[in-house]
GUVOLO-52952 format. One record per residue: x, y, z of N, C-alpha, C, CB in turn. Coordinates in steps of 0.1 Angstrom, whole numbers, plus 5000, padded with zeros to 4 digits. Glycine has a CB too. Layout:
% GUVOLO-52952
XYZXYZXYZXYZ/...
This chain:
% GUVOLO-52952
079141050854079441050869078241060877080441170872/076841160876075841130880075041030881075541190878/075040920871074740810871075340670882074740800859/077040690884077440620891077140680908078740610885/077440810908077340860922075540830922078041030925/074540790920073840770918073140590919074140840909/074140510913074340370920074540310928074940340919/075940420933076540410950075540440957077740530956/074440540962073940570963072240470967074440630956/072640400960071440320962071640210966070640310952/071440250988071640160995070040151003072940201005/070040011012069039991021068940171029069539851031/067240151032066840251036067440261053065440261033/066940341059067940371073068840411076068340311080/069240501083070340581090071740531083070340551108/071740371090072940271082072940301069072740111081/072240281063071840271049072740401047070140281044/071940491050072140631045073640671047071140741053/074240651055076040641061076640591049076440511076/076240471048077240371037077240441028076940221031/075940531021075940571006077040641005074740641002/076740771022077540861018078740831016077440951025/079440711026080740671023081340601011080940601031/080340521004081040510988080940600984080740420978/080040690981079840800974081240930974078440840979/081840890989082940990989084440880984083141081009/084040810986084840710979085140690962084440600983/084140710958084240770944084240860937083740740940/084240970949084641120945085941160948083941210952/086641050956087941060959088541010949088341000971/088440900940089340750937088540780919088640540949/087640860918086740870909086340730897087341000902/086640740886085740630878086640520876085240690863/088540540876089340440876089440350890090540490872/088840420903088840340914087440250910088740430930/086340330908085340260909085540120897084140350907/086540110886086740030877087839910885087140110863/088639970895089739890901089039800908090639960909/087839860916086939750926085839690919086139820938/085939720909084839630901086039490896083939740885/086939520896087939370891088239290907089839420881/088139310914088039250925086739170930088339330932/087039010929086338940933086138840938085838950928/086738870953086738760960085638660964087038810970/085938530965084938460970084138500981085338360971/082538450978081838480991080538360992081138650989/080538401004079238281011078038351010079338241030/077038271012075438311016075738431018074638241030/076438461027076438611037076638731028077838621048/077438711021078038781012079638861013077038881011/079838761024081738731027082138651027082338751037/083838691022084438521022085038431036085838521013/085238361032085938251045085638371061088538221042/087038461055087838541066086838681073089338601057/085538681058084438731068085238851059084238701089/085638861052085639031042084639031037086639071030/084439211031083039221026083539311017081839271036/083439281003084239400992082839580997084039300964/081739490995080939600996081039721009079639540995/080939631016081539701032082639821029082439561042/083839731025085039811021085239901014085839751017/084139901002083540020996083540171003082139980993/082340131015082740221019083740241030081840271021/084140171036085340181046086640251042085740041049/086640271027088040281024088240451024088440201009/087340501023086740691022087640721027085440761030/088040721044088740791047089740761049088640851053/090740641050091540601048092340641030091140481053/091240601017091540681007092140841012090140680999/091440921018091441081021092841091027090241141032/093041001033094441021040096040981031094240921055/095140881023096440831010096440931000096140681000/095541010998095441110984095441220987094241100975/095141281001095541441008095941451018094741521010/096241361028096941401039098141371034096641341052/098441261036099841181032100941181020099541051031/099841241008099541270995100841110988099841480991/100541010991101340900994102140890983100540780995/103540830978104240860967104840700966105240990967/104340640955104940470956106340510943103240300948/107140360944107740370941108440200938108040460948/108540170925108440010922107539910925109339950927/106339940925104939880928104839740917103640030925/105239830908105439660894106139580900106239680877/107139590905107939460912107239330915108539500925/105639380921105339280927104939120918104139350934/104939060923104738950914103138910914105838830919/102738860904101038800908100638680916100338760897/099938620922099838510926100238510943100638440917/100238450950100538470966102138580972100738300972/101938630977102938700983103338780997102938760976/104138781001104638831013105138961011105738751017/104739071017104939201016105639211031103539281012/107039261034107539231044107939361044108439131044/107839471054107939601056108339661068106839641054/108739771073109539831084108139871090110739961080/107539891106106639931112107140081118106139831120/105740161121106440291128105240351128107840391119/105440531136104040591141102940571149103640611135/103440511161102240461166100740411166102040521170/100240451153099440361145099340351134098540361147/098840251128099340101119098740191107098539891123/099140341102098940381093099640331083098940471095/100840341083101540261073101840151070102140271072/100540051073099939941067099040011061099539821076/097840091065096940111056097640141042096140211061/098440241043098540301029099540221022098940451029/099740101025100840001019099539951010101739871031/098639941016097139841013096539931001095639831028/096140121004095640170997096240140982095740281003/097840160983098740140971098440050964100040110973/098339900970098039810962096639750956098539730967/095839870962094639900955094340020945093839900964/095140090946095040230935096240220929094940400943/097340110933098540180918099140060915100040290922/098439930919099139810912098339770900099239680922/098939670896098339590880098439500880098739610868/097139390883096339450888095939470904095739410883/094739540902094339590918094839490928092739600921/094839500941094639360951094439450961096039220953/093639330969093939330984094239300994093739330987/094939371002096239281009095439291024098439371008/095739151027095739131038097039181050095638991036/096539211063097039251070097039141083096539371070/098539111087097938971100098339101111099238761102/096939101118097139241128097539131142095339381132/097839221152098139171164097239171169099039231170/097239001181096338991182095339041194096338891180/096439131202095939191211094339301207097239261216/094639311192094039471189092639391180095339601177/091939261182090639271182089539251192090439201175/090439281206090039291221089439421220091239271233/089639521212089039621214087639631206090039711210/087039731211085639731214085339731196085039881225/084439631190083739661179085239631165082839841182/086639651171087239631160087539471152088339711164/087139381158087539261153086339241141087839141165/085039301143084539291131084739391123083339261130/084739511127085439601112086339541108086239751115/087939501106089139491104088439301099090439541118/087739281104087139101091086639151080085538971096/085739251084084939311068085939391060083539431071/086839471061087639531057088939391050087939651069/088839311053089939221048091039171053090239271040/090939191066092639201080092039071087092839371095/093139001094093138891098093938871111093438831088/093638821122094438781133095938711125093538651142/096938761133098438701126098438581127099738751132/097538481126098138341132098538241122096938261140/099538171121100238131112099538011101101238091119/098237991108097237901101096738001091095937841112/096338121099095238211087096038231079094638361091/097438261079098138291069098938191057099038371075/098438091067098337951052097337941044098337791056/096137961050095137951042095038091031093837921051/095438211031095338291028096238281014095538371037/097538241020098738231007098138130997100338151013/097438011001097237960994096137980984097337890998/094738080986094338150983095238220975093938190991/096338220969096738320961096838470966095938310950/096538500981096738640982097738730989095838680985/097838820987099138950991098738961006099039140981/099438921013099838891030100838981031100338721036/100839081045101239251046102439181061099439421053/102939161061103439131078104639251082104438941080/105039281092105139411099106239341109103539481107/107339201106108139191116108839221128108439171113/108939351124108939361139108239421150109739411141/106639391149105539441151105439561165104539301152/105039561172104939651186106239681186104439561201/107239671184108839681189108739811179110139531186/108539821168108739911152107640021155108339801135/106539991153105540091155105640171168104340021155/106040151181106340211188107840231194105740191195/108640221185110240301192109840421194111840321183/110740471198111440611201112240691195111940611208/112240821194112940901184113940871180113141001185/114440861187115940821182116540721179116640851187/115440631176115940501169114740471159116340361179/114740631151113840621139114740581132113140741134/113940501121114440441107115340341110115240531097/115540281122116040231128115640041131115940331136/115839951121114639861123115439761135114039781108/114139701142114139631159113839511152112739681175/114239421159114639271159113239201144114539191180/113739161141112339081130112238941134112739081110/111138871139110938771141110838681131110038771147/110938551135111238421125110238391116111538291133/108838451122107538351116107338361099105838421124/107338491094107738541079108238391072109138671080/109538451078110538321072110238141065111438291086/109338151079109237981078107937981070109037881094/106938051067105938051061106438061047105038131066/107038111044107638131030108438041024108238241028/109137981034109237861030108937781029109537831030/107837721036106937621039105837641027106237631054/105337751024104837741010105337780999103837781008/106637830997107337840986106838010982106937710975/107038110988106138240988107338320987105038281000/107238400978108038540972107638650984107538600954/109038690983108638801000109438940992110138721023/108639020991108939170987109339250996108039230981/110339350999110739431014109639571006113339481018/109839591018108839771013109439821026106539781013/109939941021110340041028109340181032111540061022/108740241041107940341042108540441052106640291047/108940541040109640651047108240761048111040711038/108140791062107140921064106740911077105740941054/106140771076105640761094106140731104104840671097/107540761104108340801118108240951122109940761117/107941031113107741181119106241191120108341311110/105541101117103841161120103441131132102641121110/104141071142103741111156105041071164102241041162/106241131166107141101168107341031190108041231161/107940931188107540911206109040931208106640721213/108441091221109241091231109941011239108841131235/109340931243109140871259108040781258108640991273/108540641261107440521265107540521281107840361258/105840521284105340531299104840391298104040671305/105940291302105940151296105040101313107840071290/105140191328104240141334102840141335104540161341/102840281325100940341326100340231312100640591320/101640211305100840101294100539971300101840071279/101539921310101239791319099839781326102339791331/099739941331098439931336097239901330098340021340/097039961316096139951311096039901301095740011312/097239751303097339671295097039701276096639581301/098139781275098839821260099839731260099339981258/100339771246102039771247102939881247102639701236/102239941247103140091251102040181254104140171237/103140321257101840441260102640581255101140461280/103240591243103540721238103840821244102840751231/104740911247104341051249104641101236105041131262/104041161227104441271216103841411217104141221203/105141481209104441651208102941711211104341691194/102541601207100741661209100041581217099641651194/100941521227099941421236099641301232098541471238/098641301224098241201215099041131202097341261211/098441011200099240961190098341051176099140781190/098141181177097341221161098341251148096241371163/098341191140099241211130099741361125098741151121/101241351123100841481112101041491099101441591114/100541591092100741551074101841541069100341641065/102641441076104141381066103841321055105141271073/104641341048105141321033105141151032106841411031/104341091030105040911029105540891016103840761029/106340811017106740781002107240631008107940910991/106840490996106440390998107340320985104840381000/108540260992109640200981109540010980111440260986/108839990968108739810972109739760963107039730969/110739640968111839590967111839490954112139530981/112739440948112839290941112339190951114439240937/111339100942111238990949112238900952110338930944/112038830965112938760970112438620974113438840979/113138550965112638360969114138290978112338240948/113538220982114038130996113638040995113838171008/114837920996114737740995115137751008115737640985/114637611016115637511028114037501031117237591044/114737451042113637341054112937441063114637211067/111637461063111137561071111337551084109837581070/111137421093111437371103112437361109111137301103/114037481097115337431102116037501119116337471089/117437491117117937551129117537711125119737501131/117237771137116837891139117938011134116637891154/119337921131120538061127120238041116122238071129/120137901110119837921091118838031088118937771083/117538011095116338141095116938271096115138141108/117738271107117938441106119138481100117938521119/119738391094120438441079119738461066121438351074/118738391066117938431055116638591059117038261050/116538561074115938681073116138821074115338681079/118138821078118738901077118838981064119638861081/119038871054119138921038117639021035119238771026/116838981043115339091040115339211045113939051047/115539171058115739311069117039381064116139251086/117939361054119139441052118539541041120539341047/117739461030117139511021116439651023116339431017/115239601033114739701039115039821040114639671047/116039791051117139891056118140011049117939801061/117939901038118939971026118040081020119339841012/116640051015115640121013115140251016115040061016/115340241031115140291037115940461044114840201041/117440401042118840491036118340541027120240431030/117940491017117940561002116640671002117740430986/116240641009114340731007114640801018112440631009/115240801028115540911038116641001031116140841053/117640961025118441071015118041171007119041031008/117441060998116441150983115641230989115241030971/115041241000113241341003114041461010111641251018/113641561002114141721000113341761016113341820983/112541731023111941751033110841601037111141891031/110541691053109941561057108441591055110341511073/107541701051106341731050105741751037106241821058/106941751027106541781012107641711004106441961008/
């Protein structure tokens, strides 16, 4: 173990330098010698730069993943559940959003890097409002996340890789209490990409992050103002999480024929059959969990 923490460790000199070490280095004190073996089978293509196409950087992500790891293995203490389902080769990971932030995409991601066979990494198509923010559109390239745009996510599938989408994006992640577990309308785009390339769509259900920052009240004019899509009120002011219990249920794969380009009710009969899944999922893991914090 001294020898690897020892490896990590040996980054360019400088402040930078010295940051990153510490951050793989807690990264492999978190994830210990089977993470460090999981990211050694990962090997995405890369340019001159030492990123691919989309501008990921496995090394980067090395250390990026620290605390996000910290939050899958002791906050959240994350609990999967049919993870083998997934199939190999390109895929659609189609999931319920919630908690004000897009934690539970991370730890959908963490999963399929600490408990699948093998490792991957999934792409996330974020909204595209949220690389307007200061410095994040190149974190979230180096880390492996992508603008949702229906191009990136062709080139990606075809690439062979695990694409995260969040249909009912801003609408899910910020309801309101009382239409937790509750899933808001799912858009069409999913649909037609999966059929247009012939892509297996898995539902995942994530029970936990509707109580880790639960919203009161959307101050949908103070978010206008300062151009959000919402503005939360919860318990603590803030959107800061609390240590709920996640537990992360991924579905039978699901394949879908017709014409991607068809009438819009054919789509949302087929996307109904996802969103029901989901839903179903989501019943069942809100029943089974003896509490919402343990």
């Amino acid at each position: 173990m001294a020898g690897q923490l020892t490896r990590y460790q040996e980054q360019p000199r400088g402040i930078l330098g010295r940051v990153k070490g510490a951050m793989q280095s807690w990264t492999l004190k978190l994830g210990g010698n089977e993470l460090e073996q999981r990211l050694n089978r990962i090997a995405p293509p890369q340019n001159e730069y030492g990123v691919d196409p989309f501008g990921f950087d496995l090394d980067f992500s090395k250390a990026a993943i620290a605390p996000v790891l910290w939050l899958y293995k002791k906050y959240f203490r994350v609990e999967t559940h049919g993870i083998e389902k997934i199939p190999a080769g390109r895929v659609l990971l189609i999931a319920n959003h919630s908690g004000q932030l897009p934690l539970d995409g991370a730890m959908i991601a963490m999963a399929m890097l600490c408990e699948a066979d093998p490792p991957r990494v999934v792409r996330s198509m974020v909204e595209k409002w949220v690389p307007t923010l200061p410095f994040v559109s190149t974190i979230l390239a180096r880390a492996g996340q992508v603008v949702g745009t229906p191009e990136n996510c062709r080139r990606l599938l075809a690439a062979g890789e695990a694409i995260q989408v969040f249909p009912e994006g801003v609408r899910g992640l910020n309801k309101t209490w009382e239409h937790r577990y509750q899933l808001q309308e799912f858009g069409l785009g999913f649909m037609r990409l999966a059929l247009e390339t012939n892509t297996p769509i898995v539902p995942v259900a994530v029970v936990g992050a509707e109580e880790q920052a639960p919203n009161l009240y959307d101050l949908k004019p103070l978010a206008k103002l300062i151009g959000f899509p919402s503005f939360p009120v919860t318990p603590t002011g803030l959107p800061i999480p609390l240590p709920t219990k996640y537990r992360v249920f991924f579905g039978e794969p699901m394949r879908f024929a017709g014409d991607a380009n068809g009438e819009d009710a054919e789509l949302q009969r087929k996307v109904r059959q996802v969103k029901d899944a989901i839903q179903s999922m989501l019943r069942t893991g809100v029943a089974q969990r003896q509490h919402v914090f343990w």
